[in-house]
N, C-alpha and C positions, 0 to 999 in steps of 0.2 A: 865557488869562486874560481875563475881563472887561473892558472899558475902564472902568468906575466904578469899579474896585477897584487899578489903576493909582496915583492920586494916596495913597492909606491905605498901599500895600505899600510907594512910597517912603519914603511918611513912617516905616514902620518900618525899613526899610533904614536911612535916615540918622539918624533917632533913636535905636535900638538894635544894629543888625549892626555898623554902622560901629566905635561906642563901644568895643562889647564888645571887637570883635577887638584896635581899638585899646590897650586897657586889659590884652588879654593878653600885648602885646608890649612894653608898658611895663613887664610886672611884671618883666621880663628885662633892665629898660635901669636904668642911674642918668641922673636926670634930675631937673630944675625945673621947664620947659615942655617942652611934648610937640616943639618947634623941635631940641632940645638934649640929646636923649635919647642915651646912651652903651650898646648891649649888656654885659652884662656875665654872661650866663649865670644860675646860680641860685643867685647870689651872695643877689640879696634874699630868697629864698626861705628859705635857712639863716639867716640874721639873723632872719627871720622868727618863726622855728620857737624860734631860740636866745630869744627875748626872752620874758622872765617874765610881765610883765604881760599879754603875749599869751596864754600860754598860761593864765594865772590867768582872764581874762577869757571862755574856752575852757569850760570847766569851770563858772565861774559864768553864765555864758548858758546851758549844758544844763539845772543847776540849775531854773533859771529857766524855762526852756522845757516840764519834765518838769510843775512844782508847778502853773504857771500854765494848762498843758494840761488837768492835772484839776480844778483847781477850777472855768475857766469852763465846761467839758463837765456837770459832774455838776452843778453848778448852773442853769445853763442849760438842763437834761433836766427838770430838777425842775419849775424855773417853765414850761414850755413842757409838761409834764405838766396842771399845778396849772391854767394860764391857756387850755386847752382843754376843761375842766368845764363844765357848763351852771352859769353865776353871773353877777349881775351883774355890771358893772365891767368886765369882762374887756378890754374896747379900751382904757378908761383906762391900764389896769394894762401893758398892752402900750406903749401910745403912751411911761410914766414910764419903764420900765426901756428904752426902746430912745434916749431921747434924750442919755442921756451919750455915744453912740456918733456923736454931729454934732460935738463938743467936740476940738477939736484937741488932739492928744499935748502940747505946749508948752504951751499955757494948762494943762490938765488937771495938766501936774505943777508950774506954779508953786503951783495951787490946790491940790492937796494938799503940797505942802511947808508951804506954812502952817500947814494944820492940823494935820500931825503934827510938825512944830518946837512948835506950841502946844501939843498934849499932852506930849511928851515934854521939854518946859523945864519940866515941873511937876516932872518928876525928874533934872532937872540935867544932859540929856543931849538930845540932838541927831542927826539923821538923819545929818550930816557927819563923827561921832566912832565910827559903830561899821557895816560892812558890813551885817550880818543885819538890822538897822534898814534901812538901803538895801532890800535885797532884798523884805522882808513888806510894806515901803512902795511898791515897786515891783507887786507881785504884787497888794495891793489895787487900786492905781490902775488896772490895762490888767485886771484882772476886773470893776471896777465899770464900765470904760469898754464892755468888749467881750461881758458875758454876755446884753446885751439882743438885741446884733446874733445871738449863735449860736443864742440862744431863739427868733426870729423864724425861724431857718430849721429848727429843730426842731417848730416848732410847724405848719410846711408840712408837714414830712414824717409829725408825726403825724394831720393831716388828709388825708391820700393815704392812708392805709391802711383800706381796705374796713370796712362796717359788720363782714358778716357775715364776714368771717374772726374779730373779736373775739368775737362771737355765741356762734360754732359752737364756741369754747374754754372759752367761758362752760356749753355745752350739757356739751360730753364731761367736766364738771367741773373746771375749770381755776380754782385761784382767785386773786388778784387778784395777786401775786408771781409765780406760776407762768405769767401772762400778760405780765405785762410781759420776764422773762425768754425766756420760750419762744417769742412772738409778736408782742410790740410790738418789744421790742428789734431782731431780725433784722429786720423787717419796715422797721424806721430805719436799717439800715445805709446806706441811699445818705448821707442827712443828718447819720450820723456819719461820714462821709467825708470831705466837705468841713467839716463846724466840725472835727476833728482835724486837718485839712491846714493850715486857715485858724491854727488856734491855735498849731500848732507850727513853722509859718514864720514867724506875727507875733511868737511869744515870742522866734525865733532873730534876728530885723530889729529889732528895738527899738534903737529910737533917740531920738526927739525927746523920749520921757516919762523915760529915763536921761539925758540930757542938763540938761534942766530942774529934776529932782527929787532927783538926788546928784550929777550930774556927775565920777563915778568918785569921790567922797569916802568915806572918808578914804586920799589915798596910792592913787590908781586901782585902791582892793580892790572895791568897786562899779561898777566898769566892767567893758561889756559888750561884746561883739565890735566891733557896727558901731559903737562911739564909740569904743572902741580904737585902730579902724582910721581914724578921722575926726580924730584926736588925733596920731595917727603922721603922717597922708599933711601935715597944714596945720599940726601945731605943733612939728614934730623938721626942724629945718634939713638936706636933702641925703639926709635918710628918704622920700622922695616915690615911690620906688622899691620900699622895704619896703612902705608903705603900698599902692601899688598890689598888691604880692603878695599880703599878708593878704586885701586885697579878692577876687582869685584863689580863693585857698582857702580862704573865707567863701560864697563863692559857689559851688563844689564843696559843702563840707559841706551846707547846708541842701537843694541837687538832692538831693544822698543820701539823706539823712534824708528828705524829702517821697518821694521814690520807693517806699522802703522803709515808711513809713505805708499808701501809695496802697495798695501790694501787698496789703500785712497787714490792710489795713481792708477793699478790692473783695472780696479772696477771701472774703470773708464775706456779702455781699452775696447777695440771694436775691431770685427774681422773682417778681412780685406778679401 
């Protein structure tokens, strides 16, 4: 191994390795501080499992993950289509849609909490009084924040695809569906690789903009995995153990779930 590369691999060692393991063997212990930790087998794991809101929150995070998946994808495809045309503006229009994605998840959902408490006080109702209000408000918010960033990397990979492969489909009669289907699309598989990766680990990680914009309201029917598990570990006295479990197998599901995209998206992928 390198000698410059020495200083970076500790720093992952002790930033990461460390943690992790640490955090696996907590999920096994009842504890307060990690000083003080108790084995107790897979005792938090079954509390874990037994607890409703966990599993409510299970369910509403795939939800969540599936909706938010296709709308920034097929949106993001569209402008990154649209903003690759010979047209004016086009850097403008690139530079608008890409800047909500500097705005941090916590600013981003107190700012929208305002304005949809503002609309929806027009009709005597409130993001905190009904779930599905949580979620569409949830699902706007990380699309408006995130479809400029997957557009920007759609937009690379419809720029890497050869003039003359679009040409020569143009030639053999191909018209303007049957190209995007038969030959833009496949030809985009690396780039829908990663925005699907990207989108469906962010949808599954949500945190700072659930936290900010329902905060699990009404009755933690709007609450999402990782605030679930953030709510359990710091606000359930002598749960610190549960809390660590969920984080356990929060952290299994999303490996699964990204592995199983990776699969299903690469095997598709074709060489240029």
């Amino acid at each position: 191994m390198p000698i410059f590369v020495l200083p970076t691999f500790f720093a992952f060692i002790l930033g990461f390795i460390v943690p992790f393991i640490m955090g696996i063997w907590l999920s096994f212990c009842k504890f307060t501080t990690v000083t003080d930790a108790k084995f107790v087998g897979f005792s938090n794991y079954i509390e874990a499992l037994k607890d409703t809101a966990f599993r409510h929150s299970f369910w509403y995070t795939v939800l969540f993950a599936i909706a938010s998946l296709l709308i920034i994808n097929i949106i993001a495809f569209a402008l990154a289509m649209a903003l690759t045309k010979e047209m004016h503006g086009t850097n403008v229009f690139r530079t608008v849609f890409f800047m909500p994605n500097l705005i941090g998840g916590i600013v981003l959902g107190y700012i929208w909490q305002l304005i949809f408490n503002g609309v929806l006080s027009r009709y005597g109702t409130a993001l905190a009084l009904n779930e599905w209000y949580g979620f569409w408000g949830l699902i706007i918010l990380v699309s408006w924040q995130q479809i400029g960033y997957m557009m920007i990397i759609y937009i690379a990979g419809l720029q890497s695809i050869p003039g003359d492969v679009i040409e020569a489909a143009e030639i053999d009669g191909a018209n303007k569906i049957q190209t995007l289907f038969k030959v833009t699309i496949p030809m985009m598989m690396p780039s829908i690789t990663i925005c699907m990766f990207l989108s469906i680990t962010n949808g599954f990680k949500l945190f700072d903009q659930n936290l900010s914009l329902t905060a699990g309201e009404p009755s933690k029917m709007s609450e999402m995995m990782a605030l679930n598990i953030f709510n359990t570990f710091y606000g359930r006295t002598g749960w610190e153990g549960v809390g660590q479990a969920k984080a356990v197998i929060f952290f299994a599901i999303v490996v699964v779930i990204g592995m199983i995209q990776l699969r299903a998206t690469r095997s598709k992928e074709v060489q240029q």
